[in-house]
Structures are given as C-alpha cells and as structure tokens.
N, C-alpha and C positions, 0 to 999 in steps of 0.2 A: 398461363405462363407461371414462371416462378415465382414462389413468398421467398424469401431471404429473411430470417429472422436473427435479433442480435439482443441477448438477454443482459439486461445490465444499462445503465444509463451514465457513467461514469466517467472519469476518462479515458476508457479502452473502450467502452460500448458507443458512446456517444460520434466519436469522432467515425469509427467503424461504419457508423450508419450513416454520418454523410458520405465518406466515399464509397461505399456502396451502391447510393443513389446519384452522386456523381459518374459512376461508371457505365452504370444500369439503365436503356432506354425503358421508358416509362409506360411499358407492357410490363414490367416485373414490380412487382412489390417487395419494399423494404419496410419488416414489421420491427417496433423496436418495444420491448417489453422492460419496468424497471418497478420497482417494489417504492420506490421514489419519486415521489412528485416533482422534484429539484434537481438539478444538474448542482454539484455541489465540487468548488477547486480544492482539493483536499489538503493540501501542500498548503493554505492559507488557513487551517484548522489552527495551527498555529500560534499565530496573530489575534484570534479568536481566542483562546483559551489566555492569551497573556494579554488580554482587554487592549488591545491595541487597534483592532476592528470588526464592525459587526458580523456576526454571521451573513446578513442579505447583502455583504458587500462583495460575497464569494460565493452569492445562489445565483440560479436561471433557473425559470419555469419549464422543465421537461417537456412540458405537452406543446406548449409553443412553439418551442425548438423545434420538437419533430415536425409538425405539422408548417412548419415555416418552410421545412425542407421535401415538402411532399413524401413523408414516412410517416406511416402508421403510427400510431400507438397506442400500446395498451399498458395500462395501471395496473399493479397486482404485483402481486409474492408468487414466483414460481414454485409449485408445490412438487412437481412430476416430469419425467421427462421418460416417453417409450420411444427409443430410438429405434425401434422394428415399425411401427407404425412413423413415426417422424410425428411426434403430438407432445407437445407440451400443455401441460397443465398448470393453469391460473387461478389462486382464490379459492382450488376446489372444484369446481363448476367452471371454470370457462376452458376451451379447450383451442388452442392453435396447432396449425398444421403448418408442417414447412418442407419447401425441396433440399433448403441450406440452413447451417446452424453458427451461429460464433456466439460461442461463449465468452462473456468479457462480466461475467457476474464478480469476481473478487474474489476473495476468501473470506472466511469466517475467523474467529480471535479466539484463542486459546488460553485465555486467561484461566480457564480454571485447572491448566495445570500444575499451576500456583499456588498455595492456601494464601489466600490475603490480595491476592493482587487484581487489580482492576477497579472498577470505579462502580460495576454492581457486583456489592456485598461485597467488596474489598476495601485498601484503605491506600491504592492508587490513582491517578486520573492517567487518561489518556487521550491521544489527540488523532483517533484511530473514525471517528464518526464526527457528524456534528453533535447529538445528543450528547456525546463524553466531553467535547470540548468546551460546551455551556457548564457542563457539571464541573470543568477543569476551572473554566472563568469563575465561577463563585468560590472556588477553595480558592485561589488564587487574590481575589480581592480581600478574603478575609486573612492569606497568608501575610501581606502589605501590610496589614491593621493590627497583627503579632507575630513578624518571622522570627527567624527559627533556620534549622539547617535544613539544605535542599539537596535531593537525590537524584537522579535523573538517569537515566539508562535503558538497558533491556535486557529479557528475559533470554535464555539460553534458544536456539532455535532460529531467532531471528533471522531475518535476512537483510531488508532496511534500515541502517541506521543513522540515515542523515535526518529523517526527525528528532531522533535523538541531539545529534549533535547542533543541531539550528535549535530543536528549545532549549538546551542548557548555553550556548553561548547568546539567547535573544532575552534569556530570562538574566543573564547575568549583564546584558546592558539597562535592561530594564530596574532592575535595583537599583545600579547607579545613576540610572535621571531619577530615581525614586528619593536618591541620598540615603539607602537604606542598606549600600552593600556590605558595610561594612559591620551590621548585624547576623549576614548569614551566613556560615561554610556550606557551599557548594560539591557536591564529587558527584562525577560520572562514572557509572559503574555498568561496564560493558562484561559480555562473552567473545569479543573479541580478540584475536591472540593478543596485538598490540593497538595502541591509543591509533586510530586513522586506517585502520584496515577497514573500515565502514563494507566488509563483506567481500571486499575484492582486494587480495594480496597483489602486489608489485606495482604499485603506483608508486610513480618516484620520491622520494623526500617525504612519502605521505608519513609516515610513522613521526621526523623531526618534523616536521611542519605544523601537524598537529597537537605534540607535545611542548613544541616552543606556544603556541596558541592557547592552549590551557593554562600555562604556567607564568605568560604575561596576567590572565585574568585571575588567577589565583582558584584556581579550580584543579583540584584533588581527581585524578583518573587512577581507575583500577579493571584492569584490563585481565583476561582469563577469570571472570568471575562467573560463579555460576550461582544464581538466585534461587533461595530455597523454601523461603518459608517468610511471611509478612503480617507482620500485627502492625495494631493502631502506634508503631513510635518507631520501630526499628525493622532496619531489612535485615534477614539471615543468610549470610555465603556458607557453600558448601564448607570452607575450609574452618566456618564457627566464627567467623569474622560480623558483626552488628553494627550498619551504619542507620545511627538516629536522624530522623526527618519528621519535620513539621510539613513539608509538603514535599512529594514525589510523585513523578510521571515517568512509568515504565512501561515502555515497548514489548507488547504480545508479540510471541509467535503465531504464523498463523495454520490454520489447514485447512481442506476443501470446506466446499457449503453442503450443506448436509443433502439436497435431494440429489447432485451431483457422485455422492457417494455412493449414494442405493442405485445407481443406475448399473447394471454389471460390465465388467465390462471395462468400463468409462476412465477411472481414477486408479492411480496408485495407490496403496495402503493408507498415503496420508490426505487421499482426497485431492491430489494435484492431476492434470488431465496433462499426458502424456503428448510429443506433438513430432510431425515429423520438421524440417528446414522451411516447408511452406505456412505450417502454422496449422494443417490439416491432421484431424487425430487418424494414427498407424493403421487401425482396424474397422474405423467409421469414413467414410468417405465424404460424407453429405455433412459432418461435423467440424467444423475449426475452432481453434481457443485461442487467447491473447489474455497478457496482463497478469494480475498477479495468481489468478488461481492456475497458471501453467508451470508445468511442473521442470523447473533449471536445476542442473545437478551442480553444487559447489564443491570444485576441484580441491580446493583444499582441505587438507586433515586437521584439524585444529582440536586442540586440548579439550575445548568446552563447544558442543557444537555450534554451527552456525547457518545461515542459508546463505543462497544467493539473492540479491539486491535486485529487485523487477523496479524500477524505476518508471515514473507518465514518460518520458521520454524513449522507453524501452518500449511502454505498452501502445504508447501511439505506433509507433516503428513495424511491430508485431500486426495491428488493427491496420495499416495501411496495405500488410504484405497479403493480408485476411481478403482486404475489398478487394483486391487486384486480382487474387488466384482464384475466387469465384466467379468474378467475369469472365475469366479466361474459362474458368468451366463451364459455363452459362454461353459461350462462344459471341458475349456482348464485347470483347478486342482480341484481337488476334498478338499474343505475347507468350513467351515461355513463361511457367510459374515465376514465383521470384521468392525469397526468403527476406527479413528483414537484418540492417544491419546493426548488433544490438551494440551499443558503445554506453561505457558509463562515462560522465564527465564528474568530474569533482575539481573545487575551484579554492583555492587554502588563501588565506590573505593574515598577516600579521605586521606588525609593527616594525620586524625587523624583512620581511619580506613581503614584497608587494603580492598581487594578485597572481596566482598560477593558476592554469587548466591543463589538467591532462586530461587524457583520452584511454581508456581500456574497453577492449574488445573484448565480450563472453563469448 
C-alpha cells in the first residue's frame, strides 16, 4: 500500500501527519521525516529571547509524537529529492520511497543578503530558530545590565511581520517592569508601506491603530525603509539615514531550502514551490506543499518590496487541505478535493481602543 511521506516536523509538517493518519486506514503508512528532534512552538521564540520562558517550555519530543500516533519516523537532514524515482534522500545514505509527498519543510533565511545582519557573523539577533533566540536571550540579558537604544524591524523582502511587532511592543513592556524604559529609545524600522500593513493592505483602522499604539509607548516607527548595510552600532537606510542600537533584532527574508532548489522543476527562481487551490504542485502530481516554503504572490506594489504573510494559522489550514486531498486520492473517503480557506486575523488593542479582530482573506 501506500507511504505518505511529510518532510518537516513543524507546525505545517507536524499537524499534516496526524491527519493523514487520521484519514488513512492503517494498510498505508504515514512517514514523517525532520532534521529536528523537537517539535518546537515557534511564535513562543519570543518569550524565549526576552527571558521570559524557557526554551523546553515550547519543545516536544518529535519521535514520541510520531510514534504516539502510529507514524513513522525518521531523523535526518534531507539531502535529495528525485522526483522520477519518488526517493528522498537522508543523511547521504539513507533513502525513502514514497507514493505521496508534502512538503512542509520551511524556508531557509537570507541574512546574508545584508552585510551585518543576523546573529552568525553579524551584529543582529533573531527569533527565527531556537539556536538564534538562546543567542538573542544572552544579548538581551546583558542589554538589561547597559541599555542603550533599541531597533527592531525587518529586512526588505519580508513577508511576516508580526514577530516584529510582538517583540518591539513585548520588549517595550518588558523595560518598564524592568524600570529601565526610560533609558532606551526604541524605533521600529519596517519595509512596510505604512506602520500596520504587517504584509496585508486593507485592514481597517490597521494603519491608525497601529500608529496610535506606538505613539502611546513612545516607540519611533519608520515605515518604507529599506535596510542596507549593518555594523557593530548602527543600521544603514537606503536613503543614508543611521539608526544607533545597543541591541537589534531584525526580521530575514526568506527563500527555498537549498536541496528543494536543485530539484528541476520544483521551485521558482526564489526557491518557493508553486501550488495549484488544492495545495498539489501544477506539474507533480504525487507532490503537495504547505506553509511557508509555498510560494503566495503579494498583490501589492509597494515602494520597498515585500512578501506575503504565511502565518501557523495559514500553514495548518493548507496541511489540513494536504491530508484530505490525498485521501481522496488514495480513495481512503470519498469527497471532492478541497482547498484551504487562508484568512489572516490581526487583533489591535490600545488604550484608547479596546481589542479588535479583523479577518482578511488571501
């Protein structure tokens, strides 16, 4: 019978492979391959980097997991991938075979199209892994011990930037239980057109809401910037503009992961895997993607570019439409395909305005 295989361990791979096995009677196998021994909540990287909780407070043991849910697993770095044969390669030497494919491996980080930026061999942190956000925690505890002014932002390209916006407003409440804020200038420095476009134009009030929100905490926003150039004290804008920081965490862009790219075929120029409504790639049949390495076009034209925003809510959405349309092709339910429905939620709360959610459809 069938292997179902689903590379990535995350939150688009992970949840993928329970309902796959949820759907799947138990003649087919569901393999689930991750270069990670952890199931790791990324969104709580956070919290993590601004010592507010531990790393294992936001792990699970991968193998457990799977194996709790009657799925496969295998450990390893995906090295290869021949989609004529259906064989992925593991490690080098291990090889799997599959009848289906979902891809829910991530993207890779673009820092070095930056001089300066990142937290290897640069002079930013980021809250992009766990390894960055232990390295973010210790700059971070010694920023405490002598601040200084603080930067916070991201790189041109982006597409996520509500971690941006949750650690400049979590690191600004956190000063003031520290009693320290009133030693540091704060600014957020986006490639966003304006202050609350977090990648998706037309949310309502988003632009005032956001800007009355800043401007209660005293936090300095500069919006259409485009990041140029990073040494040890100051960032460079295109326009020769230098803001000085004792500590800064700036948001990569990202692109495909590299054995994804060499596959022919497979990715767009920037390493994104193209997909049709069901989450199935155009030209592969036995392949589907989800999550952030899938490749979303941002409608908007914007000054300084940007992406579209893949949000876990977006990637689980995508990974449920993944499990369902291979059962249907595996003829494990009898259902027409289904596509996911992708909605962003963003939720604004200030002093002078209570809690709002809107809802935007990509």
């Amino acid at each position: 019978m069938a292997n179902v295989v689903v590379i990535g361990g995350g939150l688009g791979g992970l949840p993928t492979a329970y309902e796959l096995r949820h759907y799947l009677p138990k003649e087919h196998t569901v393999t689930l391959i991750s270069d990670k021994p952890q199931f790791t909540f990324i969104p709580g990287l956070i919290r993590v980097a601004l010592n507010l909780n531990p790393l294992n407070h936001i792990q699970l043991d991968l193998c457990q997991l799977a194996r709790r849910q009657r799925i496969e697993w295998v450990a390893g770095k995906v090295t290869a991938l021949d989609r004529e044969k259906k064989e992925i390669t593991v490690e080098q030497d291990q090889t799997v075979k599959y009848d289906y494919l979902a891809i829910a491996t991530g993207a890779s980080l673009a820092f070095d199209e930056i001089p300066g930026l990142g937290p290897h061999g640069g002079y930013t942190q980021s809250v992009c892994t766990p390894d960055h956000a232990l390295q973010a925690r210790d700059a971070w505890l010694e920023f405490l011990e002598n601040p200084g002014d603080l930067v916070v932002g991201a790189m041109p390209g982006t597409g996520c930037f509500g971690p941006a916006y949750e650690f400049v407003l979590m690191a600004d409440w956190e000063l003031r239980r520290q009693g320290i804020r009133d030693k540091v200038d704060i600014t957020y420095v986006t490639p966003e057109p304006y202050i609350g476009h977090t990648g998706v134009g037309g949310i309502k009030n988003a632009q005032k809401l956001t800007e009355e929100l800043m401007a209660e905490r005293a936090i300095k926003a500069i919006a259409n910037a485009r990041i140029t150039h990073i040494d040890p004290q100051n960032i460079t804008l295109a326009d020769g503009c230098q803001l000085p920081f004792k500590y800064s965490m700036i948001l990569p862009s990202f692109r495909g992961v590299e054995f994804l790219r060499k596959v022919p075929g497979l990715t767009n120029e920037k390493g994104f895997i193209p997909v049709l409504p069901s989450q199935r790639h155009p030209d592969f049949p036995s392949i589907y993607a989800l999550g952030v390495g899938v490749h979303l076009e941002q409608p908007d034209k914007t000054p300084v570019p940007i992406g579209l925003p893949k949000s876990g809510e977006m990637t689980e959405a995508m990974g449920v439409a993944v499990a369902h349309n291979i059962a249907v092709e595996l003829g494990a339910i009898k259902s027409p395909l289904t596509k996911p429905t992708l909605e962003l939620r963003s939720c604004t709360s200030s002093e002078k305005n209570q809690n709002q959610v809107h809802l935007t459809r990509v």
